[in-house]
SESEBA-116831 format. One line per field, with one value per atom (N, C-alpha, C, O): atom name; residue in three letters; z, y, x. Coordinates in steps of 0.02 Angstrom, whole numbers, plus 50000, padded with zeros to 5 digits. Layout:
// SESEBA-116831
atom	c(CA|...)
res	c(Ala|...)
zz	c(Z|...)
yy	c(Y|...)
xx	c(X|...)
//
This chain:
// SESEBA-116831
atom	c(N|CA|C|O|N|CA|C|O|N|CA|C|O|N|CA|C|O|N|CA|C|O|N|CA|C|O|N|CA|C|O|N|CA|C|O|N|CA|C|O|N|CA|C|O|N|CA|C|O|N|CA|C|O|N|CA|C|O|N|CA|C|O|N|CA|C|O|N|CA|C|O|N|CA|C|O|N|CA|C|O|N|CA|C|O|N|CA|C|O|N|CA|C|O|N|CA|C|O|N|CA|C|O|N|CA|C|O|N|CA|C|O|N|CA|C|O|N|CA|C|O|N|CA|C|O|N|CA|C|O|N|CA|C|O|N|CA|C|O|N|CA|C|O|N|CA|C|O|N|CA|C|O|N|CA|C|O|N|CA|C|O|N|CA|C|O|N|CA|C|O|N|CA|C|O|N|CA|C|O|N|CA|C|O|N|CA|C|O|N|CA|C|O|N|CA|C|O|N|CA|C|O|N|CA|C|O|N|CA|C|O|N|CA|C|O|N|CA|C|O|N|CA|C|O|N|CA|C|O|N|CA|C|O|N|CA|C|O|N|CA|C|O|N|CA|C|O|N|CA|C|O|N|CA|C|O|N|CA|C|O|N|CA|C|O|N|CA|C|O|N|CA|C|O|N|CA|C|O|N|CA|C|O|N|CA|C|O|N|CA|C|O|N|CA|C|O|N|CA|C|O|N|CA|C|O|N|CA|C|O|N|CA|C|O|N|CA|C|O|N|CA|C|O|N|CA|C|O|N|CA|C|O|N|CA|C|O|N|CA|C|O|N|CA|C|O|N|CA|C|O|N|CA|C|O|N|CA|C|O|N|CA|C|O|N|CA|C|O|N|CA|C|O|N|CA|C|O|N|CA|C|O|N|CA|C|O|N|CA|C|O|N|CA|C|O)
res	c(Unk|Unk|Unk|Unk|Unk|Unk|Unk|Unk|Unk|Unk|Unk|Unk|Unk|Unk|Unk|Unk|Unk|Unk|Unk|Unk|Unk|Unk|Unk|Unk|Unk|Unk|Unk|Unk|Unk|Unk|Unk|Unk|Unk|Unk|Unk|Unk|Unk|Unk|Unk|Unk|Unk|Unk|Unk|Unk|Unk|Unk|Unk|Unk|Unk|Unk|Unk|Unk|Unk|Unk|Unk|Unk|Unk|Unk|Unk|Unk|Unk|Unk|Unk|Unk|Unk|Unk|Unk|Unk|Unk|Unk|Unk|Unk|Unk|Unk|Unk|Unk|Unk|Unk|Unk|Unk|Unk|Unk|Unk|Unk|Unk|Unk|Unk|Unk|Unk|Unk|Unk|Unk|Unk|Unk|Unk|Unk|Unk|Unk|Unk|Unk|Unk|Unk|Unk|Unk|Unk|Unk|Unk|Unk|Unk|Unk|Unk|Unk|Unk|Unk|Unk|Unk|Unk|Unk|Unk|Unk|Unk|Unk|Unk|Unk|Unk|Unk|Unk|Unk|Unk|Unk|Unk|Unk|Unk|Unk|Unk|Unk|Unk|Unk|Unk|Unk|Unk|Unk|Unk|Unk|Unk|Unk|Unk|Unk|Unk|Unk|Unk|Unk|Unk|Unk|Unk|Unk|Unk|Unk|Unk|Unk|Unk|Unk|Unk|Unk|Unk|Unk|Unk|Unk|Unk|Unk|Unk|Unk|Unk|Unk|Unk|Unk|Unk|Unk|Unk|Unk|Unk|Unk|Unk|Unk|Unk|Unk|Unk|Unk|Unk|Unk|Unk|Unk|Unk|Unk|Unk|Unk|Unk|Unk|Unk|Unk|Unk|Unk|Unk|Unk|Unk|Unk|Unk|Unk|Unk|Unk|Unk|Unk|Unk|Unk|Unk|Unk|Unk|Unk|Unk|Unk|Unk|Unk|Unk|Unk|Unk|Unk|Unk|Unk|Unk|Unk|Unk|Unk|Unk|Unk|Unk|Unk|Unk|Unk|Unk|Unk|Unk|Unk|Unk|Unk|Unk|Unk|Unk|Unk|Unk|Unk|Unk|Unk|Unk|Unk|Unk|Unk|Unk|Unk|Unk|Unk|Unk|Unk|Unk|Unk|Unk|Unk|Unk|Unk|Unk|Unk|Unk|Unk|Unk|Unk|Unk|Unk|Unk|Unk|Unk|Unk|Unk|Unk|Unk|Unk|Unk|Unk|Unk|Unk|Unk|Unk|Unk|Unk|Unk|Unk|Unk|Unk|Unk|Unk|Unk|Unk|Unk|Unk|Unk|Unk|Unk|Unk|Unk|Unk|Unk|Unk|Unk|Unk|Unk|Unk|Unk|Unk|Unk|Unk|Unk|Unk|Unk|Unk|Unk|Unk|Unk|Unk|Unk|Unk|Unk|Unk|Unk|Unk|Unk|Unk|Unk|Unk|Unk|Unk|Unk|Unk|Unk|Unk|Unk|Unk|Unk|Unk|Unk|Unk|Unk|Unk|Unk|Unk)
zz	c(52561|52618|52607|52553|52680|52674|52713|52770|52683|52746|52759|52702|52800|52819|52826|52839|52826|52833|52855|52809|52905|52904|52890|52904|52865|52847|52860|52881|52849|52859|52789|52737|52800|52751|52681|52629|52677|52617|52633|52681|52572|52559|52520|52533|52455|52414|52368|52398|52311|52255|52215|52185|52207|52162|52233|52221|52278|52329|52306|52281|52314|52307|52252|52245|52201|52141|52146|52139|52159|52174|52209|52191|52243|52295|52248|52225|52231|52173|52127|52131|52087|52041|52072|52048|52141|52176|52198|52168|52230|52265|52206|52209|52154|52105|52076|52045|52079|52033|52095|52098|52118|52187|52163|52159|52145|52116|52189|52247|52141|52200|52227|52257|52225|52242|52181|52122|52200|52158|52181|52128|52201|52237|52285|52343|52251|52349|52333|52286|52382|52404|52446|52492|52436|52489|52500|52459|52583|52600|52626|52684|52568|52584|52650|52666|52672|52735|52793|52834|52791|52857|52836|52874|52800|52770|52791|52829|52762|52766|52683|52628|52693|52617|52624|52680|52591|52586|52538|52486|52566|52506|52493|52534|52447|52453|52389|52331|52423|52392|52379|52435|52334|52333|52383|52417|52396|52423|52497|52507|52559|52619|52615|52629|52588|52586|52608|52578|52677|52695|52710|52701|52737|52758|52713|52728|52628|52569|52541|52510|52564|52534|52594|52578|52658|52714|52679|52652|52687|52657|52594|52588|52531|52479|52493|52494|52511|52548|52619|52653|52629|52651|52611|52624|52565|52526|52466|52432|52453|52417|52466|52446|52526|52574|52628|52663|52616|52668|52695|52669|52765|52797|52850|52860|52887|52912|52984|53003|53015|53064|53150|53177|53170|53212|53196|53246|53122|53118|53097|53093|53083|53090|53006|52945|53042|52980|52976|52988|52952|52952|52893|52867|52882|52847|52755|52704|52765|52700|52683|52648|52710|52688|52691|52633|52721|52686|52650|52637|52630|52546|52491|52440|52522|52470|52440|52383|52491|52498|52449|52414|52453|52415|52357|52326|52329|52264|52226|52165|52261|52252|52221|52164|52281|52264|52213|52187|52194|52132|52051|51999|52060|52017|51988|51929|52055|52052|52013|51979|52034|51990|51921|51881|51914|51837|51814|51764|51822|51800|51790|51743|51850|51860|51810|51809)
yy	c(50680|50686|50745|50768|50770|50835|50826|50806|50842|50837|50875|50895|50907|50927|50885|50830|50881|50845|50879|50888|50890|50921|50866|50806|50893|50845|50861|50915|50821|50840|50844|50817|50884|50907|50937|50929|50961|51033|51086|51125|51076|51148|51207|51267|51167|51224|51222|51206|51235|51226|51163|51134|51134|51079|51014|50957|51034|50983|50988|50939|51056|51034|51010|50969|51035|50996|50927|50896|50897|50808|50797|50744|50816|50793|50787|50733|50834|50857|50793|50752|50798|50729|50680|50630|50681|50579|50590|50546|50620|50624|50630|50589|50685|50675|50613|50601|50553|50503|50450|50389|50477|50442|50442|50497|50382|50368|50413|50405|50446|50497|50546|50581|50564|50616|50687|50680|50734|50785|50861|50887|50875|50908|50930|50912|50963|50973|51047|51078|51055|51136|51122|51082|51147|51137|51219|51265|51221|51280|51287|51296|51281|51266|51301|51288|51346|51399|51340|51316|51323|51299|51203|51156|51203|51132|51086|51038|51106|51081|51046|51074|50997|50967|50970|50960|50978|51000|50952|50949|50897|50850|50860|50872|50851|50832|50780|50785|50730|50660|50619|50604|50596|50570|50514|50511|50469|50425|50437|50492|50387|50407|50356|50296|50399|50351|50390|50389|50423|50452|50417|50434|50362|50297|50292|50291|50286|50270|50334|50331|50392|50482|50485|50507|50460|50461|50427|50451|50376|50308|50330|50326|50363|50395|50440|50415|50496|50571|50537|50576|50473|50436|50409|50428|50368|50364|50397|50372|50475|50504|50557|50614|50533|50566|50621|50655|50615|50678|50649|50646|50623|50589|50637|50695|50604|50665|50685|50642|50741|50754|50701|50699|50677|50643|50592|50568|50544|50486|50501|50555|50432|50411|50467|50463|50495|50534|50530|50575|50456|50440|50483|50537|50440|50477|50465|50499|50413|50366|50437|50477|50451|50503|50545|50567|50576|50628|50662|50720|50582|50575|50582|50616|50537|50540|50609|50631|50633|50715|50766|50806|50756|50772|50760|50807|50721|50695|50700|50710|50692|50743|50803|50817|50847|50905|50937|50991|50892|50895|50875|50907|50822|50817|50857|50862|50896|50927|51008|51039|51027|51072|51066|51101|51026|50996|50985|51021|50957|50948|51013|51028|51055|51116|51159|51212)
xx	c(48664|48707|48754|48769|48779|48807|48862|48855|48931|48974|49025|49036|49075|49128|49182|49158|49234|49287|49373|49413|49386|49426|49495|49490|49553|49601|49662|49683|49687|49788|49818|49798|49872|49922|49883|49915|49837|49807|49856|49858|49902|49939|49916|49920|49886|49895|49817|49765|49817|49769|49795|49749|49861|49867|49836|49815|49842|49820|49750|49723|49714|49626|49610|49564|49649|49634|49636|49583|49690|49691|49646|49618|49627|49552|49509|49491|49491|49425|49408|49363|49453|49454|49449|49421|49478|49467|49405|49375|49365|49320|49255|49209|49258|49204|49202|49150|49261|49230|49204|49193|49203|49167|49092|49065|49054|48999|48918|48899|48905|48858|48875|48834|48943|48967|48945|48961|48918|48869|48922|48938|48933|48977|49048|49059|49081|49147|49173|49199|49157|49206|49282|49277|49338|49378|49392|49385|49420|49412|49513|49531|49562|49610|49669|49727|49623|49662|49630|49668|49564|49525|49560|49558|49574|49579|49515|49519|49461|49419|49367|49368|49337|49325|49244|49221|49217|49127|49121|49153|49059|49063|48962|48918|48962|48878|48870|48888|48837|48847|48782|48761|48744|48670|48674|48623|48718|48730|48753|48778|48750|48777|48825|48822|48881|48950|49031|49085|49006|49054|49118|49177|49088|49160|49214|49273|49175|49207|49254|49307|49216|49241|49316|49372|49297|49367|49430|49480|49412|49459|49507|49569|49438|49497|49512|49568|49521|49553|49609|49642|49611|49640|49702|49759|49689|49726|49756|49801|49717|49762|49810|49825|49828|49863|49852|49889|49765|49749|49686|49630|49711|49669|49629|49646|49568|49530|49579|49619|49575|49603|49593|49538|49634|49593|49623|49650|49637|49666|49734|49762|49761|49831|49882|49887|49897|49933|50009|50050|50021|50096|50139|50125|50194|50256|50236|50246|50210|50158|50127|50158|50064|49995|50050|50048|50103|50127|50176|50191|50207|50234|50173|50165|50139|50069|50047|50054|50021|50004|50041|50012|50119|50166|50166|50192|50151|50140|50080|50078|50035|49966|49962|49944|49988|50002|50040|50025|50100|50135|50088|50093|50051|50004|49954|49938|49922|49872|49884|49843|49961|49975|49968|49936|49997|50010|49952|49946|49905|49836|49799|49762|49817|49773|49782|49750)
//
């Protein structure tokens, strides 16, 4: 499976980084590009488990465009992003 995902609140590189890590331990997940200007997430996954790839990019604060992007996802997001530096 192949997918696009466009999302809310991608600022930077410590943001794609936090993605990266939630989304690769996503069992079947083989791949992700993020395209952080388009804020868009490229997943390619052995499995068709896009529901499951939303939900966590959901809950690590960057939900797809289109759904509910409260004050929550973007504290979340924030903190993410602070992580992701640090990791990076």
């Amino acid at each position: 499976m192949k997918a696009d995902i466009q999302i809310e609140n991608l600022k930077c590189g410590g943001c794609a980084a936090t993605i990266k890590k939630g989304i690769l331990a996503l069992d079947g997940v083989n791949e992700i590009d993020i395209d952080i200007e388009k804020s868009i997430v490229s997943i390619t996954s052995e499995n068709d488990n896009l529901e499951e790839i939303r939900l966590k990019l959901s809950k690590l604060g960057y939900p797809e465009v289109g759904d509910k992007n409260t004050v929550l996802h973007k504290a979340k997001s924030f903190v993410s992003c602070a992580v992701g530096r640090i990791d990076s």
